[in-house]
Structure formats: structure tokens, C-alpha cells
PDBQT receptor file of N, H, CA, C and O in Angstrom, charges set to zero:
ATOM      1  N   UNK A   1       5.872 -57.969  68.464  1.00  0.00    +0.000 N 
ATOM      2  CA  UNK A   1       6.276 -57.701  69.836  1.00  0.00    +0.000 C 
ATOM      3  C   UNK A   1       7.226 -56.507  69.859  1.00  0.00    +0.000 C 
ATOM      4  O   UNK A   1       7.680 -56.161  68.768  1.00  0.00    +0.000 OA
ATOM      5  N   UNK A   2       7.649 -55.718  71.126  1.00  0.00    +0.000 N 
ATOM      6  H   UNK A   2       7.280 -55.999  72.012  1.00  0.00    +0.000 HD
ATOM      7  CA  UNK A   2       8.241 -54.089  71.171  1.00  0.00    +0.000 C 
ATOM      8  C   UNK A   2       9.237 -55.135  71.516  1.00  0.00    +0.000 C 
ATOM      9  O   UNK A   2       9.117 -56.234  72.057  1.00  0.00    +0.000 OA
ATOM     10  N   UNK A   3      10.212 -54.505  71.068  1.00  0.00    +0.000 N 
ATOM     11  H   UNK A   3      10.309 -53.611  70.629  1.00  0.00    +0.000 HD
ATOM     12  CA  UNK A   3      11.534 -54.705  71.509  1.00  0.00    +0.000 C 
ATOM     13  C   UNK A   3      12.415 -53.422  72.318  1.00  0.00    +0.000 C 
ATOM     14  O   UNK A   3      12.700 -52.289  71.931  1.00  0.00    +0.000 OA
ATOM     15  N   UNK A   4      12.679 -54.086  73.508  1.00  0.00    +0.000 N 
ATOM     16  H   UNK A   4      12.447 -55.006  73.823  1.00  0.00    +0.000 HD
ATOM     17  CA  UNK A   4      12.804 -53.340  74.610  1.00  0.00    +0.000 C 
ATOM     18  C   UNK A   4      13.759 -51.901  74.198  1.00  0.00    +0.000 C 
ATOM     19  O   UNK A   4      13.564 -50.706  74.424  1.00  0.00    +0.000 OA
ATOM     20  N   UNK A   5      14.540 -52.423  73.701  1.00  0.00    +0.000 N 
ATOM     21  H   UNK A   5      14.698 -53.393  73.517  1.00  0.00    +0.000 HD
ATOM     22  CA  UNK A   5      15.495 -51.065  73.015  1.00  0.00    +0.000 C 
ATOM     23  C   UNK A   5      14.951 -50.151  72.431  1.00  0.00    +0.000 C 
ATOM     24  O   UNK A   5      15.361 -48.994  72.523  1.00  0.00    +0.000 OA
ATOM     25  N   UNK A   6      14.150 -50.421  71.876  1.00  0.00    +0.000 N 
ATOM     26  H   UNK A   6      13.816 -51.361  71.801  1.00  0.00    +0.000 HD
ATOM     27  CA  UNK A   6      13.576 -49.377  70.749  1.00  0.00    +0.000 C 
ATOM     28  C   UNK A   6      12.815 -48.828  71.556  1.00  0.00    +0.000 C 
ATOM     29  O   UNK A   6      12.779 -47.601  71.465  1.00  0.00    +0.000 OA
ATOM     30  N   UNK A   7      11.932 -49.481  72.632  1.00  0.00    +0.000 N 
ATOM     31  H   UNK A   7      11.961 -50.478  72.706  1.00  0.00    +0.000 HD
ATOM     32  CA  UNK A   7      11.248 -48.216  73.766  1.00  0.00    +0.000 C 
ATOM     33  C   UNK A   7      12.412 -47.457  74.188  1.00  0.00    +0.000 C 
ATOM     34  O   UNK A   7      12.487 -46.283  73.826  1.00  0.00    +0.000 OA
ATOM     35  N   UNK A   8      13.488 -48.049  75.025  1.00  0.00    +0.000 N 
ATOM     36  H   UNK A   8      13.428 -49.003  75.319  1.00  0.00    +0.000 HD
ATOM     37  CA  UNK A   8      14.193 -46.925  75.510  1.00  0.00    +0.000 C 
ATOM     38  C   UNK A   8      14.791 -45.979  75.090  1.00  0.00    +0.000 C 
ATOM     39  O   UNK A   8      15.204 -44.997  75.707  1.00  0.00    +0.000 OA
ATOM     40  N   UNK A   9      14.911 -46.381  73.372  1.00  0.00    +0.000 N 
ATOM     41  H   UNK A   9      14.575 -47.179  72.871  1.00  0.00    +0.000 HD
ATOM     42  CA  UNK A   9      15.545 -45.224  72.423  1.00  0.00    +0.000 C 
ATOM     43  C   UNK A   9      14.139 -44.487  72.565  1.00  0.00    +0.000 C 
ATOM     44  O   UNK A   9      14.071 -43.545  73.354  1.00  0.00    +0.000 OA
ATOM     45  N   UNK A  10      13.051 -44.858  71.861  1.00  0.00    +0.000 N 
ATOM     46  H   UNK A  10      13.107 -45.624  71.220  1.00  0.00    +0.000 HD
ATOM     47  CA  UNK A  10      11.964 -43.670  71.913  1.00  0.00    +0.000 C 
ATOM     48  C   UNK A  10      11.961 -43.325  73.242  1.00  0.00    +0.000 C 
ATOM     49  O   UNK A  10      10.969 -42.603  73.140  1.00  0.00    +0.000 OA
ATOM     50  N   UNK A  11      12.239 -43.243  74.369  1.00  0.00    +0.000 N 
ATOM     51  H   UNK A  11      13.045 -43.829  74.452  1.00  0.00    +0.000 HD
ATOM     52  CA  UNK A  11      11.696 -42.198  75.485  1.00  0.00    +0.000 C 
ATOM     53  C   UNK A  11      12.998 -41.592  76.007  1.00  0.00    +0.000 C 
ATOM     54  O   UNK A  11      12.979 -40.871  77.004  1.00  0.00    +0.000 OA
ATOM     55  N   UNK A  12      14.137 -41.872  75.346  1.00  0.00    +0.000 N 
ATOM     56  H   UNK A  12      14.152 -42.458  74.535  1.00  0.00    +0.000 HD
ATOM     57  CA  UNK A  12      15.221 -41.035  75.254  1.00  0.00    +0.000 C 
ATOM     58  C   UNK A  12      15.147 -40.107  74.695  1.00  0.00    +0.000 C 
ATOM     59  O   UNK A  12      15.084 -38.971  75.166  1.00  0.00    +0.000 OA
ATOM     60  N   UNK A  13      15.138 -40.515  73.272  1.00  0.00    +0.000 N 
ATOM     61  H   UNK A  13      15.188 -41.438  72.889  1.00  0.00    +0.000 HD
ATOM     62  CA  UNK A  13      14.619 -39.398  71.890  1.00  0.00    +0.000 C 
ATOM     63  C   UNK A  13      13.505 -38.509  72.589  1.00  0.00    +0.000 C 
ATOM     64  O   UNK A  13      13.825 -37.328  72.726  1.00  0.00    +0.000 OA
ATOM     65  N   UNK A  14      12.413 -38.829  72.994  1.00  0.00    +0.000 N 
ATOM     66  H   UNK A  14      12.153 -39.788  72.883  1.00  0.00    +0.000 HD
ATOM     67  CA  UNK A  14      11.641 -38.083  73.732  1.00  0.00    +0.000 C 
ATOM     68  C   UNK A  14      11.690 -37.112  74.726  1.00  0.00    +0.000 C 
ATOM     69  O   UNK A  14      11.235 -35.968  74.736  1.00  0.00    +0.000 OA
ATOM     70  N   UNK A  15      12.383 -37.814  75.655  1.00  0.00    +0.000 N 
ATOM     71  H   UNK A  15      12.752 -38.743  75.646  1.00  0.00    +0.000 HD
ATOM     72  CA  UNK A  15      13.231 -36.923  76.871  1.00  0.00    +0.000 C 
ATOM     73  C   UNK A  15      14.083 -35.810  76.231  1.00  0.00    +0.000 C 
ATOM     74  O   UNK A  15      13.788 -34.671  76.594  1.00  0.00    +0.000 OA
ATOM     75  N   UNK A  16      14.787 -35.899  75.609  1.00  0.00    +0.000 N 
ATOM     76  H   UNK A  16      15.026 -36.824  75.314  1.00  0.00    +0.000 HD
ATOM     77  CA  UNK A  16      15.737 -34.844  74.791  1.00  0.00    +0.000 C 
ATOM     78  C   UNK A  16      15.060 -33.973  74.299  1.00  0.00    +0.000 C 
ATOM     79  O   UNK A  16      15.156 -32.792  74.634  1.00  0.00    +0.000 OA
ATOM     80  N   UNK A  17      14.195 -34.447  73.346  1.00  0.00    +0.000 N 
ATOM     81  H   UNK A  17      14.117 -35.406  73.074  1.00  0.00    +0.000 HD
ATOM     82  CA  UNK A  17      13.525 -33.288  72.513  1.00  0.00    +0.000 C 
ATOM     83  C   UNK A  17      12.272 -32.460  73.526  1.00  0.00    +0.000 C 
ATOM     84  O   UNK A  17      12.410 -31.269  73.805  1.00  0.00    +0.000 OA
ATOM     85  N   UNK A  18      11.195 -33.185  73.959  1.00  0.00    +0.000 N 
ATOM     86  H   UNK A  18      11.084 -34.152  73.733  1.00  0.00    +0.000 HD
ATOM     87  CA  UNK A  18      10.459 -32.691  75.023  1.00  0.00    +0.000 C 
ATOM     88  C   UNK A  18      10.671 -32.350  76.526  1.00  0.00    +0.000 C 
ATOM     89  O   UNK A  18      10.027 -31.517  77.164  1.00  0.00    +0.000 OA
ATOM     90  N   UNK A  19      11.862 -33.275  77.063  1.00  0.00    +0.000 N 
ATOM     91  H   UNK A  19      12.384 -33.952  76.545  1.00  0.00    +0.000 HD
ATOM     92  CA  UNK A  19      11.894 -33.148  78.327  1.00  0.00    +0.000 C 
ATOM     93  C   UNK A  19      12.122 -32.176  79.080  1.00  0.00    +0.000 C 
ATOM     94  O   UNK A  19      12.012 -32.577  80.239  1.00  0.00    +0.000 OA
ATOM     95  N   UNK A  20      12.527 -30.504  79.027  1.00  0.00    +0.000 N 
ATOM     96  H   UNK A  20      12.616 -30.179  78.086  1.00  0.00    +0.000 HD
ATOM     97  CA  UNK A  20      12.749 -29.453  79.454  1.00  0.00    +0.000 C 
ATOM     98  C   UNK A  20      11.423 -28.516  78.466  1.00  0.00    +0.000 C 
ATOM     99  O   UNK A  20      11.738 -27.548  77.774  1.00  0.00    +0.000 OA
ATOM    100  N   UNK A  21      10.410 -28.866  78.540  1.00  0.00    +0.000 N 
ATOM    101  H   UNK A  21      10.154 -29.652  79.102  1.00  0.00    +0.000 HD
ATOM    102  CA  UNK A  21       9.382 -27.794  77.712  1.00  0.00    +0.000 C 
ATOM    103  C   UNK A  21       9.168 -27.509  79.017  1.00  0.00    +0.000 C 
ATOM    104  O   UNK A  21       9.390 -28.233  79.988  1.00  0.00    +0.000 OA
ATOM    105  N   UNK A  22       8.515 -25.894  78.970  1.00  0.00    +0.000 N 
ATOM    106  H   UNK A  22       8.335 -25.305  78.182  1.00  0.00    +0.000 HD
ATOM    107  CA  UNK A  22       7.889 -25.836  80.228  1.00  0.00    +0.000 C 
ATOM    108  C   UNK A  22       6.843 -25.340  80.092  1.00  0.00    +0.000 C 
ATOM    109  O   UNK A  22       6.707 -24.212  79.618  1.00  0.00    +0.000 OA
ATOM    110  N   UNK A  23       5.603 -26.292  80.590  1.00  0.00    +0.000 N 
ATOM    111  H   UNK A  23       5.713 -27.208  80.975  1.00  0.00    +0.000 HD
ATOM    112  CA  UNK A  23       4.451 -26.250  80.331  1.00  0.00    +0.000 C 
ATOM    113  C   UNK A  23       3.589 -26.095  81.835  1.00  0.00    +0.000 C 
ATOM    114  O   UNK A  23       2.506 -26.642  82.041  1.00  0.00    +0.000 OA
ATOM    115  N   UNK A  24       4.165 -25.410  82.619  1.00  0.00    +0.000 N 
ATOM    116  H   UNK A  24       5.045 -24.966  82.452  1.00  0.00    +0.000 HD
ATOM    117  CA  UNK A  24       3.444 -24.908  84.067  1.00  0.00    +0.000 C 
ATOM    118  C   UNK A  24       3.456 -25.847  84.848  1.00  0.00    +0.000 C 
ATOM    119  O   UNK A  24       3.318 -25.664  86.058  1.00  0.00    +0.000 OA
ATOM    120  N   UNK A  25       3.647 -27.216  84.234  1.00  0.00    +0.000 N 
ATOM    121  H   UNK A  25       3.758 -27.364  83.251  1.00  0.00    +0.000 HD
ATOM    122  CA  UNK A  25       3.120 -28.283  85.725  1.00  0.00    +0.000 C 
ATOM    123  C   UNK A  25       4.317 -29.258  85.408  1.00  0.00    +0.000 C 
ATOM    124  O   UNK A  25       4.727 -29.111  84.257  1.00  0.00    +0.000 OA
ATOM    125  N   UNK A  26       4.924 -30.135  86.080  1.00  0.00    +0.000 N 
ATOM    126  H   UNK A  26       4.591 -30.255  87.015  1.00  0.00    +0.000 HD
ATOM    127  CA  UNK A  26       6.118 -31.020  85.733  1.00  0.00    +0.000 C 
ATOM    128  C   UNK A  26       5.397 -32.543  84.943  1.00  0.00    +0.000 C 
ATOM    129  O   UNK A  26       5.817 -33.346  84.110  1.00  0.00    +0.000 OA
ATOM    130  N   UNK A  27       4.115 -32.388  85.729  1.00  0.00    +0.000 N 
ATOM    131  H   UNK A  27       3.774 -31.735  86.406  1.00  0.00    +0.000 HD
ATOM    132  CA  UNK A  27       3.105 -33.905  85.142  1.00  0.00    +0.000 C 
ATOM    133  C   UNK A  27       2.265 -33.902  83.746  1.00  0.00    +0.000 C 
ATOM    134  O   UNK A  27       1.576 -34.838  83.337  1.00  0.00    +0.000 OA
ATOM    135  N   UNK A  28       2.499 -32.466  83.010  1.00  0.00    +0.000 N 
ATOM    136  H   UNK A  28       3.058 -31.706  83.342  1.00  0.00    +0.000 HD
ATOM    137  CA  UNK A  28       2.155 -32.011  81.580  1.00  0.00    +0.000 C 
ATOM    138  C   UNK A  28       3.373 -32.831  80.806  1.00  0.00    +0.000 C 
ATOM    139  O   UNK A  28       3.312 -33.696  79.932  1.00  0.00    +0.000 OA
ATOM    140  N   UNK A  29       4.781 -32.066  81.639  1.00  0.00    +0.000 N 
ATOM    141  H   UNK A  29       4.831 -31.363  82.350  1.00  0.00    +0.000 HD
ATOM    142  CA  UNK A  29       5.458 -32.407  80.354  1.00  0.00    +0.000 C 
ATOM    143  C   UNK A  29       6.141 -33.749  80.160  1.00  0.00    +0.000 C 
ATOM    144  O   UNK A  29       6.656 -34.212  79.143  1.00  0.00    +0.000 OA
ATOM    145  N   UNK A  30       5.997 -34.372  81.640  1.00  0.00    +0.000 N 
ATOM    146  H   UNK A  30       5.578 -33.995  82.467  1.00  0.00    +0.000 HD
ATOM    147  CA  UNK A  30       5.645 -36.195  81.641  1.00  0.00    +0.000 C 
ATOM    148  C   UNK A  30       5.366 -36.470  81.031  1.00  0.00    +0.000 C 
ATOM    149  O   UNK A  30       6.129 -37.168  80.363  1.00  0.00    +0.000 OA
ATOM    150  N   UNK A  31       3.704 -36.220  80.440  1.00  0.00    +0.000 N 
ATOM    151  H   UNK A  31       3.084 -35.653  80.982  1.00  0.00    +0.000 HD
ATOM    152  CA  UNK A  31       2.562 -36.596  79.666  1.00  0.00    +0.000 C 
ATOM    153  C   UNK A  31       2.855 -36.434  78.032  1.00  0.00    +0.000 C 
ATOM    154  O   UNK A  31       2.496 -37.228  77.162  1.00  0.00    +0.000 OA
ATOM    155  N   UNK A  32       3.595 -35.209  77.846  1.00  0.00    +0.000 N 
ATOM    156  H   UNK A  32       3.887 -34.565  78.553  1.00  0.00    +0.000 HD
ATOM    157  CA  UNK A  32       4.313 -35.122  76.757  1.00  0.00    +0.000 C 
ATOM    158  C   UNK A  32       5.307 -35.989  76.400  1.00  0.00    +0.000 C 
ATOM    159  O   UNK A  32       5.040 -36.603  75.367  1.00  0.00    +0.000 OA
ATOM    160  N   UNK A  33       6.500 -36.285  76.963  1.00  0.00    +0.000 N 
ATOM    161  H   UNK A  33       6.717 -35.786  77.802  1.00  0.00    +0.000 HD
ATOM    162  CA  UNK A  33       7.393 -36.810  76.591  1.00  0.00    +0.000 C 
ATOM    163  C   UNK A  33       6.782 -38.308  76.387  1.00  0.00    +0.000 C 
ATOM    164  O   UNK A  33       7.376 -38.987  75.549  1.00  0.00    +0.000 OA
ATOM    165  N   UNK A  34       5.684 -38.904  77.037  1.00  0.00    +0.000 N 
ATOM    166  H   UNK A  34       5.201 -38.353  77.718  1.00  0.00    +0.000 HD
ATOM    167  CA  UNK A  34       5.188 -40.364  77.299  1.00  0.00    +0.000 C 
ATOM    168  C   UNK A  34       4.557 -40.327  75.832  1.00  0.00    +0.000 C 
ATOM    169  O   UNK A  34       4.948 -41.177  75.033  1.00  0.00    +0.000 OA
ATOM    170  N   UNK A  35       3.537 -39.326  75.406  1.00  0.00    +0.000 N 
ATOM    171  H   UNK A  35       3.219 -38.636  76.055  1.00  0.00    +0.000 HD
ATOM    172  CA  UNK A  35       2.813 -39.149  74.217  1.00  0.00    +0.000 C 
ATOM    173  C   UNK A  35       3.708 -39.061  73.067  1.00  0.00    +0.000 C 
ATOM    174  O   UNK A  35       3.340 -39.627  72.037  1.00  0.00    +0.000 OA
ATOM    175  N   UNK A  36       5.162 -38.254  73.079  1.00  0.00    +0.000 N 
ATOM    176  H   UNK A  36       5.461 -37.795  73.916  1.00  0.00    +0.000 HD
ATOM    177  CA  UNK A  36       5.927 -38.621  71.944  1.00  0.00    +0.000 C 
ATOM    178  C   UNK A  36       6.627 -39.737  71.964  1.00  0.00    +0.000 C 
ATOM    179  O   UNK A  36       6.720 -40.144  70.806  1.00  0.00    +0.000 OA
ATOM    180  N   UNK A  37       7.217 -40.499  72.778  1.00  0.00    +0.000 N 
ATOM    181  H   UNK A  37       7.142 -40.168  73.719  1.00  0.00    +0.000 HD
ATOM    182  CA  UNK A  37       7.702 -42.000  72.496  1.00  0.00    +0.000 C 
ATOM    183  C   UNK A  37       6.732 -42.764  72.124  1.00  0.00    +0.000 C 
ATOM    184  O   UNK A  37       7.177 -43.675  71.426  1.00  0.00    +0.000 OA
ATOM    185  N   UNK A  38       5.474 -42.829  72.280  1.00  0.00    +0.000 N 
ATOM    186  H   UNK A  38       5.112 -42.089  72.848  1.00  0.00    +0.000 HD
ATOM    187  CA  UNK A  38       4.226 -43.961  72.201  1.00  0.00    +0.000 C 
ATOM    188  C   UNK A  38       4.325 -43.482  70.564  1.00  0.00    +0.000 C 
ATOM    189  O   UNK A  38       4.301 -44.239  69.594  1.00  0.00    +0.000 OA
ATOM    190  N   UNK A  39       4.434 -42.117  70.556  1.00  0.00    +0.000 N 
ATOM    191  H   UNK A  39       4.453 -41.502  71.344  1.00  0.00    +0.000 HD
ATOM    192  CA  UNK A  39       4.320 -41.705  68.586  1.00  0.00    +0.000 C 
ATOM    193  C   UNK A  39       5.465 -42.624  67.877  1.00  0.00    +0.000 C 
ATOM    194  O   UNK A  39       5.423 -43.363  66.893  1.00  0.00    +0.000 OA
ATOM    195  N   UNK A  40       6.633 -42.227  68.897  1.00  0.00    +0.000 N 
ATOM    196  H   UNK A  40       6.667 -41.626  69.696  1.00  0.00    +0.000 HD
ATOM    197  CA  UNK A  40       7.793 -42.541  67.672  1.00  0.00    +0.000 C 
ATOM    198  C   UNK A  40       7.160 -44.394  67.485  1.00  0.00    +0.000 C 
ATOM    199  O   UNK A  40       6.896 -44.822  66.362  1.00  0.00    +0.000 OA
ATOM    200  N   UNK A  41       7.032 -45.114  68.504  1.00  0.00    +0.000 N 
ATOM    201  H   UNK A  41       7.246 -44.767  69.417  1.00  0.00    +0.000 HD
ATOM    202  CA  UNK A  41       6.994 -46.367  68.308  1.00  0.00    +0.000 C 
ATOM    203  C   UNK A  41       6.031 -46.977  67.123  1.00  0.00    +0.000 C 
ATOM    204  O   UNK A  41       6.253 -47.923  66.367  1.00  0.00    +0.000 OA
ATOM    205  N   UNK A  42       5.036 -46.227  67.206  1.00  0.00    +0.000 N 
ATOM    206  H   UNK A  42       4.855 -45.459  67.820  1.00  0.00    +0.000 HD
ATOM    207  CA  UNK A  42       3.543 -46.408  66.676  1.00  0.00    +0.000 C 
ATOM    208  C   UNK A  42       3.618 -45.313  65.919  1.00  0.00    +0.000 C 
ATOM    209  O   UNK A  42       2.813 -44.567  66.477  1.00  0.00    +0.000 OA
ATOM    210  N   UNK A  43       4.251 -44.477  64.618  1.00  0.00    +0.000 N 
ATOM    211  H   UNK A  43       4.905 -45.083  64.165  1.00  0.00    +0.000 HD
ATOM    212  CA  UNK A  43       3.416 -43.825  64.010  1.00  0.00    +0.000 C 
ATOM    213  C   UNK A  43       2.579 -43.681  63.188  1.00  0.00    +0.000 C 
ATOM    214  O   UNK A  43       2.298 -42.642  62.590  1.00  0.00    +0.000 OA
ATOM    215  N   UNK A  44       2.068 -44.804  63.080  1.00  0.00    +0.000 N 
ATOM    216  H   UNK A  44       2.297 -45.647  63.566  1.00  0.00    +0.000 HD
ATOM    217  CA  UNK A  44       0.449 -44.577  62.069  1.00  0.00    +0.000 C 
ATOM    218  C   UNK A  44      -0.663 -44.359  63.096  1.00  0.00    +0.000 C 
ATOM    219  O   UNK A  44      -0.517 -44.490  64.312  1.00  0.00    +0.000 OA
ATOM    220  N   UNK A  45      -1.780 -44.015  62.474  1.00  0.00    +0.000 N 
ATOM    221  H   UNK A  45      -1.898 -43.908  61.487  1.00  0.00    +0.000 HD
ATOM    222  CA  UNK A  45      -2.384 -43.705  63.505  1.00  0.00    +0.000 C 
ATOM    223  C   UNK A  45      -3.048 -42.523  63.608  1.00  0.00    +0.000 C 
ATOM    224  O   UNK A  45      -2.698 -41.635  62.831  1.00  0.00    +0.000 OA
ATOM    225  N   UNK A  46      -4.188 -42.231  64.617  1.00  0.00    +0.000 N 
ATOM    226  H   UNK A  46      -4.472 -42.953  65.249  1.00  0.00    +0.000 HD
ATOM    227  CA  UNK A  46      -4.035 -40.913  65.143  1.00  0.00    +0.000 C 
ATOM    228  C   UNK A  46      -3.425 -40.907  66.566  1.00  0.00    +0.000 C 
ATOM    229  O   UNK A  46      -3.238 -41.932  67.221  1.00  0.00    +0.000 OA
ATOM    230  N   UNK A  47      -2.983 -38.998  67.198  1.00  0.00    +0.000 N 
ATOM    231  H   UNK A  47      -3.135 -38.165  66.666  1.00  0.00    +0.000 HD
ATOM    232  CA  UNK A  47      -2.734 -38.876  68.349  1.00  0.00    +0.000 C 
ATOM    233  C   UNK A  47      -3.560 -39.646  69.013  1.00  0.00    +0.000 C 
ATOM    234  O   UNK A  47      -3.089 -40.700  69.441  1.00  0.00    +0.000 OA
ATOM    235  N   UNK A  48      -4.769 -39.390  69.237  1.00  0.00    +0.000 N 
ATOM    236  H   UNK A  48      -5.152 -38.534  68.889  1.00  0.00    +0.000 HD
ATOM    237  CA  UNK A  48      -5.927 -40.012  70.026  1.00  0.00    +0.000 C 
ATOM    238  C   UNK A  48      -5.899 -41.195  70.608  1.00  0.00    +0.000 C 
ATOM    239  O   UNK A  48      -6.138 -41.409  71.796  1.00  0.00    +0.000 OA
ATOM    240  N   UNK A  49      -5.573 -42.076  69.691  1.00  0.00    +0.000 N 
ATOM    241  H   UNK A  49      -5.379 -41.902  68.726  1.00  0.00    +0.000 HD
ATOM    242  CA  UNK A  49      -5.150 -43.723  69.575  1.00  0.00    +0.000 C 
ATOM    243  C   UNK A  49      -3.848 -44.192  70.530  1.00  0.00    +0.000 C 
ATOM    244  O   UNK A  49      -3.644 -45.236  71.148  1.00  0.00    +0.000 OA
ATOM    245  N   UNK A  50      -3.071 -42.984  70.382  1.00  0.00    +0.000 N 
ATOM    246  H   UNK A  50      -3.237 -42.135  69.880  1.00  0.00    +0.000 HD
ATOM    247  CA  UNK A  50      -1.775 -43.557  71.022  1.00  0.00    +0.000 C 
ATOM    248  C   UNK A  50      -1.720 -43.732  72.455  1.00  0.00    +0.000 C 
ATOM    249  O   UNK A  50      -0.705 -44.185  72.984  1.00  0.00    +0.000 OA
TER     250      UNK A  50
């Protein structure tokens, strides 16, 4: 089971590192920051999967 903390650390960690990219649209770099917390939680794997 996720334990709630550790999501909000990954989409913190996420937000920080991705959250000011600027990638032309504001709903790209959403999509980004959502795609690197789902990594940090889960990293085995492929991208694809996550």
C-alpha cells in the first residue's frame, strides 16, 4: 500500500525540480511533474508503464 507521505514528498520533489520548466503550455508541465512523482514512487519499470 502508498503511504500517503511518500506521495506528497514525491510530488513535492517533483514540483521543485520540474515545476517551473517551460514547456509552451502550463498542462505539459502538469503532466511532467505528475510523470516524475509516479517515477520517484515506482521506479522499476518503464516510463510507459507509469
Amino acid at each position: 500500500m502508498l503511504d500517503a507521505g511518500a506521495a506528497l514528498s514525491a510530488e513535492a520533489w517533483a514540483e521543485e525540480e520540474f515545476g517551473h520548466a517551460d514547456l509552451g503550455d502550463k498542462r505539459r508541465t502538469r503532466r511532467l511533474t505528475r510523470m516524475a512523482a509516479q517515477a520517484a514512487l515506482f521506479p522499476s519499470g518503464k516510463v510507459s508503464e507509469v
